[in-house]
N, C-alpha and C positions, 0 to 999 in steps of 0.2 A: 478525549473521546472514549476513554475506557471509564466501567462502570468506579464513583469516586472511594468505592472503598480497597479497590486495585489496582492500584497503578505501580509502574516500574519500579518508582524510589520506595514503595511500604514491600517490594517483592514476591506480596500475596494474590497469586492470579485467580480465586475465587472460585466459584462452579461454572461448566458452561460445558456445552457438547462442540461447540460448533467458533474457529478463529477467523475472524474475515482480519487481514493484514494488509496493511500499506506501509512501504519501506522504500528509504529514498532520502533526497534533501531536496526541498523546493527552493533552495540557495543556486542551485548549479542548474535552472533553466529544466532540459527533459529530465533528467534526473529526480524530478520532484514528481513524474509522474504518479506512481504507486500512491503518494501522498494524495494529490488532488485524487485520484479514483477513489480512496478511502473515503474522503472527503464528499464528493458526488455521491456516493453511493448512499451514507450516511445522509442526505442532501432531501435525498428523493426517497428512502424509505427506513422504516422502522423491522426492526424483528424483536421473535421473543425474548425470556429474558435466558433461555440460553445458548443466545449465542451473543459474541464480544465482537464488537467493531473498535480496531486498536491504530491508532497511528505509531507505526511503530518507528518511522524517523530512521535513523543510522544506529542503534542502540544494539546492534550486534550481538552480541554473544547473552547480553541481559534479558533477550527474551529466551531463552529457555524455559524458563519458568512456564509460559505462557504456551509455548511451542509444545510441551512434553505433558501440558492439560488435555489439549483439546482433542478429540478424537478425528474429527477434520478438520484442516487446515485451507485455506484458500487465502491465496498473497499477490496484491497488484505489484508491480515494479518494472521500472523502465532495464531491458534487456539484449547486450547486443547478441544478437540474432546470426550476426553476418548476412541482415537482409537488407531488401528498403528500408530508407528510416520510414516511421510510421509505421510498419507493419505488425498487425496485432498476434500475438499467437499464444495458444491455449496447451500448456505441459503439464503433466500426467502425473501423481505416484515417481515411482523411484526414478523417472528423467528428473525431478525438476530439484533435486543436489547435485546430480552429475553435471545440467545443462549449465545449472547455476556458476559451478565452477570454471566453464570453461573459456569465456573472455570476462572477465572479472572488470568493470567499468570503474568500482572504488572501492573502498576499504568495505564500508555496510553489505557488499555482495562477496565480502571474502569473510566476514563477521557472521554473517546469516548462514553460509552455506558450512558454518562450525556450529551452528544451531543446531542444524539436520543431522548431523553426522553423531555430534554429541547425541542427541537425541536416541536416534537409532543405534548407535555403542548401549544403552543405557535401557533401550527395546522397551524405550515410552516415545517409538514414532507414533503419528497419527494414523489413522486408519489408512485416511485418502489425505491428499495432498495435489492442489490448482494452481500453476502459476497462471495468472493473466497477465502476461507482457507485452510492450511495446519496443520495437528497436528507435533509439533516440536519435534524433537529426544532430542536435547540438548537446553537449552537457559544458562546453567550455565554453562558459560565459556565468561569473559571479552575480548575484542580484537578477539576474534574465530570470523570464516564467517561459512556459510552454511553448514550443515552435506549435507556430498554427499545426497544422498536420499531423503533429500530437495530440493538441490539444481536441480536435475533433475526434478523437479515438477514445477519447472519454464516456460517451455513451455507449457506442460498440462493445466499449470492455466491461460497462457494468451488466450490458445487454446478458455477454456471456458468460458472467460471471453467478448471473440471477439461474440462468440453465446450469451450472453447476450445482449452484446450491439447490434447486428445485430435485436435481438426481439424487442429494443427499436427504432430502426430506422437510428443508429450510425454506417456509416461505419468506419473501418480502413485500412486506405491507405496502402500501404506496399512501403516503403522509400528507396529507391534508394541507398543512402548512411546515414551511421548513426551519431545524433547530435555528440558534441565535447562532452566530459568527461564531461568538467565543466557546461554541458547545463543541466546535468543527475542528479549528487551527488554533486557536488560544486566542492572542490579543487580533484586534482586528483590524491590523494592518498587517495580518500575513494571510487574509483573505482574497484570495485570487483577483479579485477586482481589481481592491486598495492595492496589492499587492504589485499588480503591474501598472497601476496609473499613478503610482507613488513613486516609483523607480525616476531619478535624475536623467536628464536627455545629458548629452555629450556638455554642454553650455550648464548643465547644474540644474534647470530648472524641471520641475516633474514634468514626466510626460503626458 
């Protein structure tokens, strides 16, 4: 998803004012949230060219680089809240290190929140900084996609994610037709669909 002359493995994060982030594993069911929102959002609309729509996956402490570019930041990711699962909520600037730290769901949200910290030690934090989260129903469960309840939070969050960025000056385009699978998640059997109707039933056979 990121533009191909910057990507994680060349470490050259390119020009760009504006990070839209998705972080997560779409291996561990909600936990893949952030992912699929990056994903959706990338889905349904196009921006200029500077700003970067990045799947940033579990890659931790690697996006620095990317993190300490951008002048705002905006990052989907599944988040316990200590609320209802499904509950979507919208954190701010200097909450969303502190918040990030404070029930840690897996290593990518103890990796990222060394991102911010780093960052800020180094006083090439972003300007502003959005988390859009969801608190997760399930994350224990290998190969699982999206508890329903999540997965309908998926519009909502890009809803509010689009009024974030519109405060920041970013419009989104709304795209005519949508990229190819592999523009999104890579091969195209980790495409949400395939993704979950290719999953084994208890008996072996796909669902």
């Amino acid at each position: 998803m990121t533009e191909p002359a910057a990507s994680i493995a060349d470490g050259d994060p390119g020009a760009y004012d504006t990070l839209i982030l998705g972080i997560g594993n779409i291996l561990w069911a909600d936990e893949g949230f952030g992912i699929r929102a990056i994903e959706t959002l990338h889905t349904r609309f196009s921006f200029s060219p500077d700003v970067r729509l990045m799947d940033g996956g579990t890659q931790g402490i690697f996006l620095l680089p990317w993190v300490r570019n951008a002048k705002h930041l905006l990052i989907f990711d599944a988040v316990d809240f200590g609320l209802p699962p499904a509950t979507l909520k919208l954190i701010r600037d200097d909450d969303v290190p502190r918040f990030m730290g404070v029930k840690k769901m897996s290593m990518h949200q103890t990796g990222f929140q060394e991102v911010l910290f780093s960052a800020e030690l180094t006083g090439e934090m972003p300007d502003d900084i959005a988390l859009v989260g969801v608190q997760p129903e399930l994350v224990d469960d290998y190969g699982g996609s999206l508890r329903d309840r999540v997965k309908a939070q998926l519009e909502p969050a890009i809803s509010m994610a689009c009024d974030v960025l519109a405060e920041w000056g970013v419009t989104a385009v709304a795209r005519k037709a949508a990229p190819s699978v592999s523009d999104l998640v890579g091969p195209g059997a980790l495409d949400i669909h395939d993704y979950e109707h290719g999953r084994p039933s208890d008996s072996g056979d796909p669902l």
